[in-house]
PAZAGU-305537 format. One line per 10 residues: their letters; for each residue z, x, y of C-alpha. Coordinates in steps of 0.02 Angstrom, whole numbers, plus 50000, padded with zeros to 5 digits. Layout:
% residues N
a = Z/X/Y ~ ...
***
This chain:
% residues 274
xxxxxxxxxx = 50689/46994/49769 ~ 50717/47168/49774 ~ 50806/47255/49610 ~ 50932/47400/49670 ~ 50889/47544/49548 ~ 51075/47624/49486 ~ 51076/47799/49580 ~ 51069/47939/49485 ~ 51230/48003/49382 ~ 51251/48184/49455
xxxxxxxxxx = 51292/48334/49330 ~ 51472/48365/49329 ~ 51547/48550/49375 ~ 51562/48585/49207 ~ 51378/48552/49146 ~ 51331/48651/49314 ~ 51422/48808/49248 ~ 51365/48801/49065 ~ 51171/48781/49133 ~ 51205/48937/49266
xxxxxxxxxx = 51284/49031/49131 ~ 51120/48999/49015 ~ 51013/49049/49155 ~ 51112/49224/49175 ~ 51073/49239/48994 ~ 50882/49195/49011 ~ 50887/49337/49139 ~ 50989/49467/49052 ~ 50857/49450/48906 ~ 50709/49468/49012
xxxxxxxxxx = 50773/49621/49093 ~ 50826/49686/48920 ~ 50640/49647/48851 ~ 50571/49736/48993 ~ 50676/49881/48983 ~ 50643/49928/48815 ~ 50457/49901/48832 ~ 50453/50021/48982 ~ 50546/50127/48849 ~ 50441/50104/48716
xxxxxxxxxx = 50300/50158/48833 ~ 50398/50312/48908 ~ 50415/50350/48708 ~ 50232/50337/48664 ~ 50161/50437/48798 ~ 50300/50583/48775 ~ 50251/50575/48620 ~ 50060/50600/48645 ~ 50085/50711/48784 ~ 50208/50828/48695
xxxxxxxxxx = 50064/50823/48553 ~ 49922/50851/48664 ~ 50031/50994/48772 ~ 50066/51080/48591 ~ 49882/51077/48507 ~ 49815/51139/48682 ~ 49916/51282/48655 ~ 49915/51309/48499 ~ 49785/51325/48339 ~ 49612/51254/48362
xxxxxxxxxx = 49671/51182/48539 ~ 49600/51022/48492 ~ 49720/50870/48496 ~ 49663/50729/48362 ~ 49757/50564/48309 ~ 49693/50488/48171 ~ 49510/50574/48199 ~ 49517/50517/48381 ~ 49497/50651/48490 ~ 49530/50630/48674
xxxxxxxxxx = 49493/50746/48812 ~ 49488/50735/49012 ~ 49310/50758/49106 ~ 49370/50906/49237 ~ 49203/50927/49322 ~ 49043/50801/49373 ~ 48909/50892/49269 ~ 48875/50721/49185 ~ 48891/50597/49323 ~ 48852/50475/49311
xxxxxxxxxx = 48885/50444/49139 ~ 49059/50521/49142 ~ 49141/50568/49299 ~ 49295/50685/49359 ~ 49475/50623/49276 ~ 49394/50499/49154 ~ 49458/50499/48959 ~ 49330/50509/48847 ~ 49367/50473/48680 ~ 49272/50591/48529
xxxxxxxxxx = 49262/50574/48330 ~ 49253/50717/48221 ~ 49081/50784/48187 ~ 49070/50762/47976 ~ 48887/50798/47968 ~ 48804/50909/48113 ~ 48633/50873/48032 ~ 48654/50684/48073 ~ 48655/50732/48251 ~ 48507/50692/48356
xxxxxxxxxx = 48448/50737/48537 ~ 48522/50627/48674 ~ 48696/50622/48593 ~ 48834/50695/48684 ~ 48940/50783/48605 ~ 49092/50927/48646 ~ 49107/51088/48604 ~ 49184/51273/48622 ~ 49073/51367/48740 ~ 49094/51523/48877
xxxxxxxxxx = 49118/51484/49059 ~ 49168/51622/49180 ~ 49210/51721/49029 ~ 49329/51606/48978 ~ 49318/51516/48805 ~ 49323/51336/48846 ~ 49286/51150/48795 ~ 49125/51060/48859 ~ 49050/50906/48848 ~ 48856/50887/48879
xxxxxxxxxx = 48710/50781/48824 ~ 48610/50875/48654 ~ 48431/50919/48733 ~ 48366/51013/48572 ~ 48400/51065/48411 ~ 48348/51227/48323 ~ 48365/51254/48112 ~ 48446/51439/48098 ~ 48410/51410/47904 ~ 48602/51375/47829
xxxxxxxxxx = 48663/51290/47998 ~ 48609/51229/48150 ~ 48587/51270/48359 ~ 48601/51149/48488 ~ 48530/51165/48672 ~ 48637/51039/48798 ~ 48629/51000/48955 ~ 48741/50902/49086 ~ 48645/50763/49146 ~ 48663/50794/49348
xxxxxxxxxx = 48616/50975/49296 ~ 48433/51028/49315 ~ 48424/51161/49192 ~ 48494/51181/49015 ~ 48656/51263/48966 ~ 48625/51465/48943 ~ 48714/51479/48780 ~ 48681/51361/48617 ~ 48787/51303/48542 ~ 48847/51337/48335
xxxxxxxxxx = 48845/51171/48236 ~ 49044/51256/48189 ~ 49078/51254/48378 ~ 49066/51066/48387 ~ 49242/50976/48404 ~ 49173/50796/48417 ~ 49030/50659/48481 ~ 49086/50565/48632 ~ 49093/50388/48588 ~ 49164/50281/48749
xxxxxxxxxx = 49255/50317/48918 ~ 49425/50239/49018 ~ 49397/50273/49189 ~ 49528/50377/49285 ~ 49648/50359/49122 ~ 49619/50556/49098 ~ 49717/50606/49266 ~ 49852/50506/49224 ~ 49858/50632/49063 ~ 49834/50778/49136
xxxxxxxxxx = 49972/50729/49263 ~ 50110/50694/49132 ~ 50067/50852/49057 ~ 50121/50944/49211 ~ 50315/50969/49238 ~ 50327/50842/49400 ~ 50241/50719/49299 ~ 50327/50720/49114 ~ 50477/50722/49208 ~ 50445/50568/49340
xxxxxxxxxx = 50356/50462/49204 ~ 50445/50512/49047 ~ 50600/50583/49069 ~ 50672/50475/49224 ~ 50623/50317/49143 ~ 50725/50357/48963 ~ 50841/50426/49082 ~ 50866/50263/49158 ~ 50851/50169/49005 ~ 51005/50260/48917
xxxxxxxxxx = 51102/50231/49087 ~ 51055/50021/49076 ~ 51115/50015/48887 ~ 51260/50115/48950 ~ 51306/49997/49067 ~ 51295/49872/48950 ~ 51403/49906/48825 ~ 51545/49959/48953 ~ 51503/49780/49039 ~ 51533/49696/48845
xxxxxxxxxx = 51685/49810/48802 ~ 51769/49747/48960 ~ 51737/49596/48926 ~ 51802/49600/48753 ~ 51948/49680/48801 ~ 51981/49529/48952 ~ 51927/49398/48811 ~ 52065/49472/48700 ~ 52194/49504/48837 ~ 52159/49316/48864
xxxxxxxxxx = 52192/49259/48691 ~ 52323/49366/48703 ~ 52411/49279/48859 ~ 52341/49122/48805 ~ 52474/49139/48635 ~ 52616/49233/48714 ~ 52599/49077/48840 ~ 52611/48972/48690 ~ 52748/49033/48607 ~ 52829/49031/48798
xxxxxxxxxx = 52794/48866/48839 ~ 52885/48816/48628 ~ 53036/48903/48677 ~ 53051/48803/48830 ~ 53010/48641/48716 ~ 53164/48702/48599 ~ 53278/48744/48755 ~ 53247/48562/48833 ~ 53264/48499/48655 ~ 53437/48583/48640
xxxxxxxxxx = 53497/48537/48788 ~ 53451/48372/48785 ~ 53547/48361/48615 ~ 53705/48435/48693 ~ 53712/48310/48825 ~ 53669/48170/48737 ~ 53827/48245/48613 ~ 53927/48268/48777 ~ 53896/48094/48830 ~ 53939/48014/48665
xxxxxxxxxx = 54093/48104/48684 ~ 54145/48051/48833 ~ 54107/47880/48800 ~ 54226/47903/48634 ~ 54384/47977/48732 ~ 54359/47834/48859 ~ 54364/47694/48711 ~ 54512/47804/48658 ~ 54589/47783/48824 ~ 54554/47607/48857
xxxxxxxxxx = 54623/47573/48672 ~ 54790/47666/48725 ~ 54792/47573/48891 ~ 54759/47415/48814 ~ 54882/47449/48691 ~ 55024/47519/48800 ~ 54979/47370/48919 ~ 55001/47260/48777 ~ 55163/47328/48715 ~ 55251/47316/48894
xxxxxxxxxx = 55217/47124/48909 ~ 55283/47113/48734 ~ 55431/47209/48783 ~ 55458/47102/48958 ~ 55435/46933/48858 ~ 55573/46989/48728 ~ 55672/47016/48888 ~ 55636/46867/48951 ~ 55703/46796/48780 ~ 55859/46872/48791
xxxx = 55905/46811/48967 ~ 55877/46645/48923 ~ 55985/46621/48745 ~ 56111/46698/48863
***
């Protein structure tokens, strides 16, 4: 024999409101954790690329954060160890005289006339007595650099690479780009909270109108209470006085019905002792 199994007690409306209200929520707070981390992010690089944008153009012209020193590969001299748009990532130079040949290292040099950073493998080194010249050369070049470089001219020794990561810098360091990436996304982010807090003063401001209806309603709904109450005391007062001045009547009828038969029986009397 079969058992029936009991079918299933669905949620009521109420439990169905209360579960898509506490998904809303769930949502709200995702979107408000992922806002602020895209804001946090917008924060960090506008703050690197503002520092970055003001060393370059200012001082020694070379950005450092904590002895990290990052720069963008602009040309393919030393493909294929480093190629076009990669960030490489240097560390201060303490101690030239630790440096050996086949490190690569950067360093102010002349190109085109112009005084510029380079980064290129060390080929040679030469003792000038108190200090110390290097030879370098990029490693798809075939001959060395023409100028040596001053152990006071090195900025850093390369230490690792992140592919590509370099044109993204270069990029928000352009207007177009600090302005799509950075500004846009604060932009929007201010705009979101902003929305918000409207959103939460209206509803404050309905949740108070609402407590506010919800008492004058009250108070309504008591005066109508004490009106029925009054009422229903003044007619339950009318009605014991009507039932009084009928008793009062039927008392004088009774009476005045009373005092006529007395009045026809001594009549009666009369006639007869006649």
């Amino acid at each position: 024999m079969k058992k029936e199994l009991a079918p299933e007690t669905p949620a009521t409306e109420a439990e169905a409101t209360v579960q898509e209200g506490a998904k809303k929520t769930d949502v709200k707070k995702i979107l408000n954790i992922i806002v602020n981390v895209i804001l946090v992010i917008a924060i960090v690089l506008a703050a690197v690329c503002t520092y970055v944008s003001f060393v370059s153009t200012s001082g020694s012209g070379v950005p450092s954060i904590f002895g990290i020193r990052p720069f963008t590969v602009q040309s393919d001299s030393m493909y294929p160890e480093l190629k076009p748009g990669d960030l490489i990532i240097d560390t201060a130079v303490k101690d030239p005289a630790k440096l050996k040949v086949g490190d690569v290292i950067t360093y102010w040099t002349i190109i085109d006339g112009e005084r510029v950073l380079n980064t290129h493998r060390i080929t040679g080194i030469y003792d000038g007595g108190t200090y110390r010249y290097f030879e370098t050369k990029g490693d798809r070049n075939t001959i060395a650099d023409p100028i040596t470089v001053h152990e006071s001219e090195i900025v850093g020794q390369y230490k690792f690479r992140i592919g590509g990561v370099g044109k993204v810098l270069d990029y928000l360091q352009t207007s177009t780009g600090f302005l799509l990436i950075i500004v846009l996304p604060v932009l929007l982010f201010f705009i979101f909270h902003l929305v918000q807090f409207f959103r939460v003063l209206f509803e404050y401001q309905n949740v108070k109108m609402l407590i506010k209806y919800e008492q004058e309603r009250g108070r309504t709904e008591d005066l109508i209470e004490s009106q029925v109450r009054d009422e229903e005391e003044r007619e339950a007062l009318r009605k014991a006085a009507m039932e009084a001045e009928r008793a009062r009547m039927e008392a004088e009828i009774r009476e005045k019905v009373k005092a006529e038969i007395m009045a026809e029986q001594a009549s009666k009397s009369q006639d007869s002792d006649k």
